[in-house]
N, C-alpha and C positions, 0 to 999 in steps of 0.2 A: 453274544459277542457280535458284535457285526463288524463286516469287512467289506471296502471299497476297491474297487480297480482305479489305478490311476493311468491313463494313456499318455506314452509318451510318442509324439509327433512331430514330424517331420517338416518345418515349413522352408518352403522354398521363397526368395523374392529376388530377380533378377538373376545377379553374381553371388548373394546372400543366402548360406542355409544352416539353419538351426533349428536344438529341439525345443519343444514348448512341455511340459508335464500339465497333466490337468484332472481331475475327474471329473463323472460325463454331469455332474452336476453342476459345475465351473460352464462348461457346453451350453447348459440348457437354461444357466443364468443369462449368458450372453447374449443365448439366441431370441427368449425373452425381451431383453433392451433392444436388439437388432429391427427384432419384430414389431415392435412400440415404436421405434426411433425412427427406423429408416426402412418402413414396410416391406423387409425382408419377408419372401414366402414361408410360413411359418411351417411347410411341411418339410424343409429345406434338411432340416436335423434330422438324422434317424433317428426312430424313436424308443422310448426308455424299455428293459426287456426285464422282466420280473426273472421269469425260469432257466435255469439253468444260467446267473449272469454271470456267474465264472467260471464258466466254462474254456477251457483253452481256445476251443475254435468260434464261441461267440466271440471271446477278449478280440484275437484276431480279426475276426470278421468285423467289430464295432471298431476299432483302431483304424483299419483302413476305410470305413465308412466316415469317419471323423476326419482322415487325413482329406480325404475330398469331400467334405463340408467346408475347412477352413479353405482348401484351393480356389471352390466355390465363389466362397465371399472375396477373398481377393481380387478374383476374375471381377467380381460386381462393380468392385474400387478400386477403378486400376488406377490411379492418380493419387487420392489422399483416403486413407481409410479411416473410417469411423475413429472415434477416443479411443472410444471402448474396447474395439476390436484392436488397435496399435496395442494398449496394456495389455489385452488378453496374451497376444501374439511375443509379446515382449521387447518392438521396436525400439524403444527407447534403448535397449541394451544392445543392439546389434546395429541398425541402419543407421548411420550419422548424415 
């Protein structure tokens, strides 16, 4: 059986705030194209944790390591963000 963590986070943009759902493989798809795309530092993502990854206080520890990965990227594009990262984030549903 295997079972995934999905992180639910927090983005903030401006006046705008909403959650985004993801698992950290959705993450590290991203950070991937960010990487290739728009030479984001590729050590920028925390990185994938085999032992113990459901742990209560990993889940929490990678959550908010997540939530300021995506603060991160925005702080890099503060004007227009990548495609990729608007779909990620889910602009289209919330920033008009």
């Amino acid at each position: 059986i295997s079972s995934f963590q999905v992180y639910i986070i927090q983005v903030s943009v401006g006046n705008h705030q909403w959650t985004v759902k993801h698992r950290y493989s959705d993450f590290h798809d991203l950070h991937e194209k960010l990487v290739s795309e728009k030479k984001i530092d590729k050590n920028l993502l925390p990185p994938k944790k085999i032992i113990g990854k459901n742990s209560k206080s990993l889940v929490e520890k990678r959550q908010k390591e997540l939530e300021v990965y995506l603060q991160t990227l925005l702080l890099k594009f503060p004007v227009t963000a990548p495609k990729v990262l608007s779909h990620f984030l889910h602009f289209h549903l919330y920033v008009s």
